[in-house]
C-alpha positions as a Markdown table, in Angstrom:
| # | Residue | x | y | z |
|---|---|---|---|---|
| 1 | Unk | 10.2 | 152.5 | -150.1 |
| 2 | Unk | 6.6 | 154.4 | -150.4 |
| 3 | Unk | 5.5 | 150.9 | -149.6 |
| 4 | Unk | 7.4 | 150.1 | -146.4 |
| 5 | Unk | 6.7 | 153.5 | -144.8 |
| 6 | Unk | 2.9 | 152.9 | -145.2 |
| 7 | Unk | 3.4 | 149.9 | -143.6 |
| 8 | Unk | 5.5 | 150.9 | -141.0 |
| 9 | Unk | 2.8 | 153.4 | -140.4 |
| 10 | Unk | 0.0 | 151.2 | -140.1 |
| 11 | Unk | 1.6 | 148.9 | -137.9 |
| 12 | Unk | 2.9 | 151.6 | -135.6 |
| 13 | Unk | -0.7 | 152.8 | -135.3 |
| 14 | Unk | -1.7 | 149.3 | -134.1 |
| 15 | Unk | 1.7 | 149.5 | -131.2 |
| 16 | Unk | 3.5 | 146.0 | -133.4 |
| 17 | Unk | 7.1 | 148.1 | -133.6 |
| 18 | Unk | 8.9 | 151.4 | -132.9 |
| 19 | Unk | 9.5 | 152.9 | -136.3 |
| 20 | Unk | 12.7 | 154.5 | -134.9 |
| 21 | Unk | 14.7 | 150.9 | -134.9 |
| 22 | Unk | 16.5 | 150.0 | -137.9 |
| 23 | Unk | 15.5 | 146.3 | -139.2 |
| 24 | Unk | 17.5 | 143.8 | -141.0 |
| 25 | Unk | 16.4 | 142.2 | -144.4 |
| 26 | Unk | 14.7 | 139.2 | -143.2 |
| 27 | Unk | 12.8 | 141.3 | -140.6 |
| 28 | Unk | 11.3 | 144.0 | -143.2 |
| 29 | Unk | 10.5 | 141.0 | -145.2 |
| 30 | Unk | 8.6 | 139.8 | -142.2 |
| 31 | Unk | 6.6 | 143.5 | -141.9 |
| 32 | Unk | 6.3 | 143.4 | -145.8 |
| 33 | Unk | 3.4 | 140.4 | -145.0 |
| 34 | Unk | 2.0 | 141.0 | -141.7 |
| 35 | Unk | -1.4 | 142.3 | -140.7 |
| 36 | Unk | -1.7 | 145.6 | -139.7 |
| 37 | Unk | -4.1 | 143.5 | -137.0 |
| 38 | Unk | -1.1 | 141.5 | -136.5 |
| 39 | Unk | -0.7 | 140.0 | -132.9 |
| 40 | Unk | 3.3 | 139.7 | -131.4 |
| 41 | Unk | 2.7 | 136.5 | -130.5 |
| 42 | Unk | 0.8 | 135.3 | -134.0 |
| 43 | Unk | -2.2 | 135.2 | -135.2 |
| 44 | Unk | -4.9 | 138.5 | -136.0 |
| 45 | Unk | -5.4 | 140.8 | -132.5 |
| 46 | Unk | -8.5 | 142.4 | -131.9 |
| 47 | Unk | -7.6 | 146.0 | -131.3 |
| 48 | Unk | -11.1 | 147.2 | -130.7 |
| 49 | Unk | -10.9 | 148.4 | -127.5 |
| 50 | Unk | -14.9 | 149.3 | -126.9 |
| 51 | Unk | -15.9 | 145.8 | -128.2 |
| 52 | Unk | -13.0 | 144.1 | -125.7 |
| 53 | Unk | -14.8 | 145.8 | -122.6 |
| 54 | Unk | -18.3 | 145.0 | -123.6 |
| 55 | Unk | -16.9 | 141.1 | -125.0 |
| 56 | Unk | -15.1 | 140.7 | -121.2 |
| 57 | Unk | -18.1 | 142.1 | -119.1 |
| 58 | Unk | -20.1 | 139.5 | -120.6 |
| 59 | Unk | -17.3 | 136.7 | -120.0 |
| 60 | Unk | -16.8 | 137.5 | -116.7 |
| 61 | Unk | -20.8 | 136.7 | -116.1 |
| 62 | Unk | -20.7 | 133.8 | -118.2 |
| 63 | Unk | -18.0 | 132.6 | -116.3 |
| 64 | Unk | -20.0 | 132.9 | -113.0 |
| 65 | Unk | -23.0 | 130.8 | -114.0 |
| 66 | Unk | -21.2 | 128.1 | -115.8 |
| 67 | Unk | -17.8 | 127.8 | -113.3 |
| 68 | Unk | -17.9 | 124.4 | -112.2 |
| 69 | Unk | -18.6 | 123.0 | -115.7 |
| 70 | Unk | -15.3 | 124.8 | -117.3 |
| 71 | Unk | -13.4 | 123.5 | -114.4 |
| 72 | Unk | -14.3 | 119.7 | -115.3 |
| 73 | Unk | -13.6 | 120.3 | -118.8 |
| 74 | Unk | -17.4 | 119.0 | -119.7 |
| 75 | Unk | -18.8 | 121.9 | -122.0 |
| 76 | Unk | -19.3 | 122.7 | -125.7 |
| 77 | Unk | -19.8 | 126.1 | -126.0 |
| 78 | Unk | -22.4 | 125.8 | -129.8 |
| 79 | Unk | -24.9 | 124.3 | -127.1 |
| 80 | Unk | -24.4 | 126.8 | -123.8 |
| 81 | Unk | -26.5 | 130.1 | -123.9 |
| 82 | Unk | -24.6 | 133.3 | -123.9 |
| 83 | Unk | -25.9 | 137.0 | -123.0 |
| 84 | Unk | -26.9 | 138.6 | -126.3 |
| 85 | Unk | -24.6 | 140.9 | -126.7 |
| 86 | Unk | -21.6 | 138.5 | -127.2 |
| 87 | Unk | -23.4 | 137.9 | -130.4 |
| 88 | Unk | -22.9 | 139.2 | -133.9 |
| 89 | Unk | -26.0 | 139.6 | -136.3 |
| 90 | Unk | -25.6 | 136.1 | -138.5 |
| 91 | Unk | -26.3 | 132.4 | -137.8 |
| 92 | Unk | -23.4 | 129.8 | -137.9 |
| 93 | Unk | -24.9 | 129.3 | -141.5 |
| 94 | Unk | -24.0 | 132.9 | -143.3 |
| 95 | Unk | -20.8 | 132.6 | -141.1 |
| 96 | Unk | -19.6 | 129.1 | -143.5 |
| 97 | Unk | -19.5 | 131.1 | -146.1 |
| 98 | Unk | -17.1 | 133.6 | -144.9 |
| 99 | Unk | -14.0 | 131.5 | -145.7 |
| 100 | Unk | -15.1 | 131.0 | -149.3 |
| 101 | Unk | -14.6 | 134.5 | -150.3 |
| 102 | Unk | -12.0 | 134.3 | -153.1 |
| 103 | Unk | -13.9 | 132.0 | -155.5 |
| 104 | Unk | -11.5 | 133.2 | -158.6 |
| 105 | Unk | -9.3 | 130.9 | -157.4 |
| 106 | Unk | -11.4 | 127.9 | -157.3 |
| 107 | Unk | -13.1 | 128.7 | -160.6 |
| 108 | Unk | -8.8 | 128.9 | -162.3 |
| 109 | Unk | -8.7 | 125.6 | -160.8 |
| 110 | Unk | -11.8 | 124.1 | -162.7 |
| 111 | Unk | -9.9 | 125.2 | -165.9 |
| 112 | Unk | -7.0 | 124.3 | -165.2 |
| 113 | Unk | -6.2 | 121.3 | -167.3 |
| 114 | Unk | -2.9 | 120.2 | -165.3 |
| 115 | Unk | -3.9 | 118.0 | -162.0 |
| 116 | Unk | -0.5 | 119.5 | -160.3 |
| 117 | Unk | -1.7 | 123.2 | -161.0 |
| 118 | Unk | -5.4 | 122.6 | -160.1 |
| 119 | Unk | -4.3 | 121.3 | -157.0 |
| 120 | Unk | -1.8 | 124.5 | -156.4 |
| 121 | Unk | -5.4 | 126.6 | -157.1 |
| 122 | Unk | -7.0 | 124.9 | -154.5 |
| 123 | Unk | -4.1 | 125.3 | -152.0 |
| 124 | Unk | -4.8 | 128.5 | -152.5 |
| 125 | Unk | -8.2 | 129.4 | -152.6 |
| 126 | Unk | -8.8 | 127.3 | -149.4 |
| 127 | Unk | -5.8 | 128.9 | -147.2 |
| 128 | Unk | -6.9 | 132.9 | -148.9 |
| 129 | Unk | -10.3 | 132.9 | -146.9 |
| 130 | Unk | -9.5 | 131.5 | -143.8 |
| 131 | Unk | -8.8 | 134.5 | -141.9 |
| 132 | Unk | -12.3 | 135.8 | -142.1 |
| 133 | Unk | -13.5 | 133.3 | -140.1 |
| 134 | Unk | -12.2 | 135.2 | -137.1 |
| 135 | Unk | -12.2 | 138.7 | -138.5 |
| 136 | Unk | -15.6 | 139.2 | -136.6 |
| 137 | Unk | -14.9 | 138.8 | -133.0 |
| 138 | Unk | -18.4 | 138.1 | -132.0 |
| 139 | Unk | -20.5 | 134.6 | -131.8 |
| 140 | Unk | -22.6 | 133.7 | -134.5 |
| 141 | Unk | -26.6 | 132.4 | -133.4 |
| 142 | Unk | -27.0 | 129.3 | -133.7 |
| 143 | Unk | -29.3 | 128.1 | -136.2 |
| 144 | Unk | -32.6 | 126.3 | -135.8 |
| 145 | Unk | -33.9 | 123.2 | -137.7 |
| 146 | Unk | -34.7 | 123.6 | -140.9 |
| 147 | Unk | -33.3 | 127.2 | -141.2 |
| 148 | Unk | -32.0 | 127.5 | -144.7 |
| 149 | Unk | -29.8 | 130.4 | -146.4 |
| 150 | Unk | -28.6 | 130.9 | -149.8 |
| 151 | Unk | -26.4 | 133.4 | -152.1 |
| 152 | Unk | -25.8 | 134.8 | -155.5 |
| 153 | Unk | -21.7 | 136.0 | -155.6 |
| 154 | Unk | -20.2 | 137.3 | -158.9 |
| 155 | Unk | -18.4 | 135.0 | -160.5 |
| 156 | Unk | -21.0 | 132.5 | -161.0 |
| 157 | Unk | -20.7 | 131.4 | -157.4 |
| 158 | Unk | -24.1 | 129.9 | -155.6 |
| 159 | Unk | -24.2 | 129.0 | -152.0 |
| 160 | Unk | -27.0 | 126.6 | -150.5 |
| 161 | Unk | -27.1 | 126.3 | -146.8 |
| 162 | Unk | -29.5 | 124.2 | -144.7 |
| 163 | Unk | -29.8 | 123.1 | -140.6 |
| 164 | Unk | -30.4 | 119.3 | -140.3 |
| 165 | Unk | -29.7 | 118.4 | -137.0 |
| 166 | Unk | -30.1 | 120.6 | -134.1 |
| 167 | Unk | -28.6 | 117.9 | -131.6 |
| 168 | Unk | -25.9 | 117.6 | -132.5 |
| 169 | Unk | -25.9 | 121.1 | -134.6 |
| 170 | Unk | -25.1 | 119.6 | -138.1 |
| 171 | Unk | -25.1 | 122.3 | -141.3 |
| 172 | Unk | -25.2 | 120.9 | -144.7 |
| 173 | Unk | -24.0 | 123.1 | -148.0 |
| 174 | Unk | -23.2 | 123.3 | -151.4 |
| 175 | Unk | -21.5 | 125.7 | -153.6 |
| 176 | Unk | -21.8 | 125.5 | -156.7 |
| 177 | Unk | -19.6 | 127.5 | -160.0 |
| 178 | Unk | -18.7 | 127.4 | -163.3 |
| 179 | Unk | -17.5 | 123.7 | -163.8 |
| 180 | Unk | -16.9 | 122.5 | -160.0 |
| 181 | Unk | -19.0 | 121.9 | -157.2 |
| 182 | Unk | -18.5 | 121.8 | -153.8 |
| 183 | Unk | -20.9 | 119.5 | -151.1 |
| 184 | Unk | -20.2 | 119.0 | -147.4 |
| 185 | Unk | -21.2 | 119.2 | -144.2 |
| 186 | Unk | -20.6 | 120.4 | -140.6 |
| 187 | Unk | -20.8 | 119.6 | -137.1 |
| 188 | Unk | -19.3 | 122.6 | -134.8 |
| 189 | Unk | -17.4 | 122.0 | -131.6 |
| 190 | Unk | -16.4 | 124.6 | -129.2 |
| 191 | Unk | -14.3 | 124.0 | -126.4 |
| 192 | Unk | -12.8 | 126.4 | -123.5 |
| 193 | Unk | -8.9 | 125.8 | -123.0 |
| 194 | Unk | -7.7 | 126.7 | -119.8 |
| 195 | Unk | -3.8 | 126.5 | -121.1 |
| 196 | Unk | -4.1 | 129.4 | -123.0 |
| 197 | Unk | -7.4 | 131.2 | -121.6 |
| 198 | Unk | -8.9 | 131.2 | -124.4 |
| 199 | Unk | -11.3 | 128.9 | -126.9 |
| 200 | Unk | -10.5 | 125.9 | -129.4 |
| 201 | Unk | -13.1 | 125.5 | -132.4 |
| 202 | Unk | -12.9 | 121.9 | -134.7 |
| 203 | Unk | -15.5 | 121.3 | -137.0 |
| 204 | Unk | -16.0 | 117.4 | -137.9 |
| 205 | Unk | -17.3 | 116.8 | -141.0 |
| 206 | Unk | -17.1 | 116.2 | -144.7 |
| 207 | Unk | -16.1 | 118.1 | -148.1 |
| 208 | Unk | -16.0 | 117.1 | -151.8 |
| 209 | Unk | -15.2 | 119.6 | -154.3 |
| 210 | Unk | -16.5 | 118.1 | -157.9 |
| 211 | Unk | -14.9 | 119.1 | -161.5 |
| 212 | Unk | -16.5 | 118.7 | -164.9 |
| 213 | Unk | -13.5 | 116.3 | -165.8 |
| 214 | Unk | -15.0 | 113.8 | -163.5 |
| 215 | Unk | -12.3 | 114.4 | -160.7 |
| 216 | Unk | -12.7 | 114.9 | -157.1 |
| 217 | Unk | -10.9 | 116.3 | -154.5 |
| 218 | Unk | -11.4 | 115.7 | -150.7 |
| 219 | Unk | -11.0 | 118.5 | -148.1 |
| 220 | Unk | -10.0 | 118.6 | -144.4 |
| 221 | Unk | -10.2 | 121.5 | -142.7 |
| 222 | Unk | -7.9 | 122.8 | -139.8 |
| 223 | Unk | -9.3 | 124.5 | -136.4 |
| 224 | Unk | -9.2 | 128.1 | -135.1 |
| 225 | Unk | -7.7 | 128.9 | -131.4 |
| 226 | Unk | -8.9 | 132.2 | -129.8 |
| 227 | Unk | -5.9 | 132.9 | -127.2 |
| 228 | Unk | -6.4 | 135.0 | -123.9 |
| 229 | Unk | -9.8 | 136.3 | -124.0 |
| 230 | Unk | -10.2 | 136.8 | -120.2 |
| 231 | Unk | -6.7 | 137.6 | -118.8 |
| 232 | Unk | -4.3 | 139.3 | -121.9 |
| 233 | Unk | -4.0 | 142.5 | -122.8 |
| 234 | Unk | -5.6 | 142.1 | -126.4 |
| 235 | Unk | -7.0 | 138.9 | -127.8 |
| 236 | Unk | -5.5 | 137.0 | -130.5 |
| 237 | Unk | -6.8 | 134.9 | -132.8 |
| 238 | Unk | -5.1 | 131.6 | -135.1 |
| 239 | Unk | -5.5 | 128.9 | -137.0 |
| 240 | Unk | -3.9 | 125.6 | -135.8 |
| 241 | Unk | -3.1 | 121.9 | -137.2 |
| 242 | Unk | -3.1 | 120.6 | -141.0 |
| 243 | Unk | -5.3 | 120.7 | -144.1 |
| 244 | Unk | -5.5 | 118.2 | -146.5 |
| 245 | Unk | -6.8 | 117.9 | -150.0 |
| 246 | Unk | -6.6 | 114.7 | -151.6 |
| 247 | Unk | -7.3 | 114.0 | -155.0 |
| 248 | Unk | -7.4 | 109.8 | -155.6 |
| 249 | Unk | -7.8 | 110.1 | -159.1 |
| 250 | Unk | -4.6 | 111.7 | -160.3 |
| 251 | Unk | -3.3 | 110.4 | -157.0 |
| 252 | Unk | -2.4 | 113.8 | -155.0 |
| 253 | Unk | -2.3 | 115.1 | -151.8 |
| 254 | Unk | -1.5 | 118.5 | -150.8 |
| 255 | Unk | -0.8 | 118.8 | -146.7 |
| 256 | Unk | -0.4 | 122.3 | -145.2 |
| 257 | Unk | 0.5 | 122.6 | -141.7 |
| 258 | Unk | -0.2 | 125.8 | -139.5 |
| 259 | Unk | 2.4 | 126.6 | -136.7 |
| 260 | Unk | 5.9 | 127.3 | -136.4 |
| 261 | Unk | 7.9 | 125.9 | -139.4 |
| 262 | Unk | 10.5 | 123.3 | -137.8 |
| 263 | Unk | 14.3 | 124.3 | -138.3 |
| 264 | Unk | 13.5 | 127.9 | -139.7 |
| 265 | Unk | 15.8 | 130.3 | -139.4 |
| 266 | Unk | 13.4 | 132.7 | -140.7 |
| 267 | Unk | 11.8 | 135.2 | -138.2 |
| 268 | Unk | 8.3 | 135.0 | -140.6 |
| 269 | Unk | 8.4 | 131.4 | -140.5 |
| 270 | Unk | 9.3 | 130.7 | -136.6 |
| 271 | Unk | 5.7 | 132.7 | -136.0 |
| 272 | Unk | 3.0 | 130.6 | -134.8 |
| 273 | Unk | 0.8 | 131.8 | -137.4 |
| 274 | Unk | 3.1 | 130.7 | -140.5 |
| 275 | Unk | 2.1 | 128.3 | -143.2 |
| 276 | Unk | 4.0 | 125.5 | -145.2 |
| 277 | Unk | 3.5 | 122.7 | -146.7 |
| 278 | Unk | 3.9 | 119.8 | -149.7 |
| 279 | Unk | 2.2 | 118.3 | -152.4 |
| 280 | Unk | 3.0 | 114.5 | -152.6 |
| 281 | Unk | 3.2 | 111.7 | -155.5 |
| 282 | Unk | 0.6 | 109.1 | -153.9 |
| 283 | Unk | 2.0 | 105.6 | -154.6 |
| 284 | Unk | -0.4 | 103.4 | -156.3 |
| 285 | Unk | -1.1 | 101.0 | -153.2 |
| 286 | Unk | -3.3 | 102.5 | -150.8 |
| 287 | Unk | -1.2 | 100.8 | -148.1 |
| 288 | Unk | 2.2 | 102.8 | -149.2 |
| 289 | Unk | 0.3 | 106.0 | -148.9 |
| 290 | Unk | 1.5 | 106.9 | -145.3 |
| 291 | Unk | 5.9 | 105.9 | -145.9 |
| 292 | Unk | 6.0 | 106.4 | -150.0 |
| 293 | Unk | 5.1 | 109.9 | -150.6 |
| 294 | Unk | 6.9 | 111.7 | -153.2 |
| 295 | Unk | 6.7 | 115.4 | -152.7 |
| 296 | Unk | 6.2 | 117.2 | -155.6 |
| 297 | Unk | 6.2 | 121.3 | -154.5 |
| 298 | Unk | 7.0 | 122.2 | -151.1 |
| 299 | Unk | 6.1 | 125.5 | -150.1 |
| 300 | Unk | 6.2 | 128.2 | -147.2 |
| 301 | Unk | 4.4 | 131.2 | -146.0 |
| 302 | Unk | 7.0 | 133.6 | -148.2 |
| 303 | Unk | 6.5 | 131.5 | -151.2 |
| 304 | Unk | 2.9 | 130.8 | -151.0 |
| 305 | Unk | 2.2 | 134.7 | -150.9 |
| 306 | Unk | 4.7 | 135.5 | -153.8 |
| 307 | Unk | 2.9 | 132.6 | -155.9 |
| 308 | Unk | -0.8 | 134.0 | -154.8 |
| 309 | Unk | -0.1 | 137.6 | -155.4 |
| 310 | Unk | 1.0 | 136.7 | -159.0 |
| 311 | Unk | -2.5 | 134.6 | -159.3 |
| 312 | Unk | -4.4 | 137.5 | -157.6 |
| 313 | Unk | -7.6 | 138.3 | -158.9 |
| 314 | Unk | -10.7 | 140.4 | -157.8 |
| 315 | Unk | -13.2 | 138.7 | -155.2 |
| 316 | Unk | -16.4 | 139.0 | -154.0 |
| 317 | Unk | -15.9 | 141.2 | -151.4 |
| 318 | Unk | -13.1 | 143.8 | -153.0 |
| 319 | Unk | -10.7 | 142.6 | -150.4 |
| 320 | Unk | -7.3 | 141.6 | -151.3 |
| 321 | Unk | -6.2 | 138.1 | -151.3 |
| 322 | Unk | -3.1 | 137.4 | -149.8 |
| 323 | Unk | -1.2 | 134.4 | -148.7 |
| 324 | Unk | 1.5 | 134.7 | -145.8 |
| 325 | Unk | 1.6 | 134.1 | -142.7 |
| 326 | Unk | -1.6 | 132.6 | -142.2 |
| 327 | Unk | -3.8 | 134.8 | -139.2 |
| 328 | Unk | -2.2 | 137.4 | -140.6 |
| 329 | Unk | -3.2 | 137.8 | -144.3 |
């Protein structure tokens, strides 16, 4: 129970729940995974109170200049000017890297000699990092032609970053470890929504992760939604759509979806920031692909983290990996 009433603490600290109500089993296994950060409505809230006044101010000013455009819907936010101060000390090109933080995952999947595991690995070492892409609540500079950045991680892990287009903003990379590699690139796109007062970020693009064995898996990346930063109370932050990695050789395809899990009962899983997904039998005829999958390991938010914590290893930063419900790991 030690663990529950640290938890119960934290989370009370951040205003989630009244400790003084009694929960039932599927809601303290719902607590036993979220965030301390955790929003009520999903996703990771930004509970910095100083940084929300200075973040708003500078909205608010923004907002005047640039009215009319946000009204038509015409406007990518990489290539619109913002006051300084709604920026954080990085370019877009240090900021890549910030999903790739768990590469002990990535590296068990390079020696893993089952296709089925390797591809479970992946699952996992893509979905781990994701929420640090919107752990830092400020914009990251974008970065000029030419501007390249690299890093050393333990592990064995090598990062290679470089700027070849300005328009459209285009960053190519490759990571590099002990028997995989990793290429790709990335065009940015960020887009005010006026449903939910907040921004939608999609990054087009292209990602090959490269084993010793000669395999390859392709990568698709979901996007991130920042909900209500003008009007709410406090911000929230998620990540929306579907994943997919997709390995032709062995002929497997994992698909993880990000949202509300259809027909759940469970009060983790109905959150807008759950996970689940499958890993399918691909059929050998490229044109059955879409009607003849086979699935091979479905999963959820509560089983993904059960499975991660058993794989859990130390990272690069010293932060714990966890898999749950997604924004709020």
């Amino acid at each position: 129970m030690g663990f529950y009433k640290s938890l119960r603490r934290a989370l009370t600290t951040h205003g989630i729940f009244d400790p003084s109500k009694k929960f039932d089993e599927d809601t303290e296994l719902m607590l036993a995974q979220l965030h301390p950060d955790a929003h009520e409505e999903g996703g990771l809230a930004c509970n910095d109170k100083k940084l929300l006044i200075e973040m708003r101010e500078c909205i608010m000013v923004w907002i005047k200049s640039m009215g009319r455009q946000i009204l038509q819907g015409n406007l990518n936010l990489v290539n619109t000017s913002f006051p300084v101060l709604m920026f954080e000390p990085r370019s877009y090109l240090q900021k890549l890297a910030d999903i790739w933080a768990y590469p002990s995952y990535i590296n068990a999947a390079a020696a893993a000699q089952d296709p089925l595991e390797r591809m479970k690995l992946l699952v996992a070492w893509m979905v781990a990092g994701l929420h640090h892409s919107v752990e830092n609540w400020k914009k990251p500079f974008n970065p000029i032609l030419g501007e390249t950045w690299q890093a050393t991680m333990p592990g064995g892990l090598q990062l290679f970053m470089e700027q070849v287009s300005h328009h459209p903003p285009v960053s190519a990379y490759q990571l590099q470890g002990p028997g995989w590699a990793l290429s790709g690139w990335s065009q940015p796109a960020v887009v005010p929504v006026v449903k939910f007062y907040g921004i939608k970020t999609v990054a087009k693009g292209a990602r090959h992760i490269s084993f010793a064995d000669g395999s390859t898996v392709e990568m698709s990346m979901p996007h991130f939604a920042i909900k209500g930063v003008v009007y709410a109370a406090k911000p929230h932050a998620e990540v929306l759509g579907v994943a997919r990695l997709l390995d032709q050789r062995h002929r497997l395809e994992a698909v993880i979806s990000f949202g509300p899990v259809p027909g759940t009962r469970q009060r983790m899983l109905a959150r807008t920031d759950a996970v689940c997904g499958e890993i399918y039998q691909l059929p050998r005829s490229a044109h059955l692909q879409v009607h003849g999958r086979e699935v091979l390991r479905p999963t959820s938010s509560a089983h993904a983290c059960a499975c991660v914590s058993r794989a859990r290893g130390p990272d690069v930063f010293g932060k714990e990996a966890a898999v749950g419900a997604l924004a709020l790991l």
